[in-house]
C-alpha positions as CSV (number, residue, x, y, z in Angstrom):
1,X,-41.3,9.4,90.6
2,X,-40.0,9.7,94.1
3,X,-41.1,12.8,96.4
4,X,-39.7,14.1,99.5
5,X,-42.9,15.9,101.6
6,X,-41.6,18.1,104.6
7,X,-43.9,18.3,107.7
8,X,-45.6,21.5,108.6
9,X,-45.4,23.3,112.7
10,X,-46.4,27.1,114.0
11,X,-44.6,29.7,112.9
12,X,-43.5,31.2,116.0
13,X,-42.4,34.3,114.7
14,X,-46.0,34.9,113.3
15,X,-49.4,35.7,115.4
16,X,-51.8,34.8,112.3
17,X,-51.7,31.0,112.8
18,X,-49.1,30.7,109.8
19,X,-46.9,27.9,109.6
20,X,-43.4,26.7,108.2
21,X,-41.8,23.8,106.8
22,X,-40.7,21.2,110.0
23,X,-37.2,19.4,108.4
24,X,-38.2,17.0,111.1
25,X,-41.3,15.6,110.2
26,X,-40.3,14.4,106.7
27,X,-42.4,11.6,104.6
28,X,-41.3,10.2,101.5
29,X,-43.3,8.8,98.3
30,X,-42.7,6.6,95.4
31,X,-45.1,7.2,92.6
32,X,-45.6,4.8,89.8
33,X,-47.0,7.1,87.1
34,X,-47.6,4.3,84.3
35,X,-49.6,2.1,86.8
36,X,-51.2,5.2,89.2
37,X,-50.0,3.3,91.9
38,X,-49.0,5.5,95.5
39,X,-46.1,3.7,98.0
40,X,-46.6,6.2,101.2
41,X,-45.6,7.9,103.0
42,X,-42.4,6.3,104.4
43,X,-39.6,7.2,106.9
44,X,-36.1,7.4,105.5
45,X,-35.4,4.1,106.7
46,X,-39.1,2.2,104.8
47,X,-38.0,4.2,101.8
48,X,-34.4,3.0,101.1
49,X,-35.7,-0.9,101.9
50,X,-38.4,-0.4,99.6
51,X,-36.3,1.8,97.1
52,X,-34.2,-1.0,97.0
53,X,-37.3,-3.7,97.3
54,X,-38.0,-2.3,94.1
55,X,-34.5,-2.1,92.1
56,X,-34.8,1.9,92.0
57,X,-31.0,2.5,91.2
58,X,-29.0,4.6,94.0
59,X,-28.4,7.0,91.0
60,X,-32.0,8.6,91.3
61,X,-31.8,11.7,93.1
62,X,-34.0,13.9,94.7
63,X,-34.1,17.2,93.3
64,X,-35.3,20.4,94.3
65,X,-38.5,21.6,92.2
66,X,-36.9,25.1,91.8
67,X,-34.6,23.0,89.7
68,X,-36.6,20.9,87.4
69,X,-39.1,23.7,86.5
């Protein structure tokens, strides 16, 4: 299973302390559900070498949750 985790920062907008997604701060995950095993978290770069370190085919995509559910 890959997994794409987005970074968090204030929401400026808000005066509770609230916060929103940062597209700039983004870690990525490689999950190995038969063996439990966790790879992370990576920049984009650490996660294509190991993607490919591992022979995870260019035709696995990330997908949105929203989509799979």
């Amino acid at each position: 299973m890959l997994a794409k985790q987005l970074g968090m920062k204030e929401d400026k907008e808000s005066c509770n302390g609230y916060q929103t997604t940062d597209e700039e701060k983004v870690n990525f995950w490689i999950l190995e559900i038969k063996t439990g095993k966790v790879t992370g978290p990576l920049g984009n770069e650490s996660f294509i070498a190991k993607k490919a370190e591992l022979e995870i085919s260019k035709d696995v995509v990330l997908q949105e949750i929203d989509d799979i559910r």
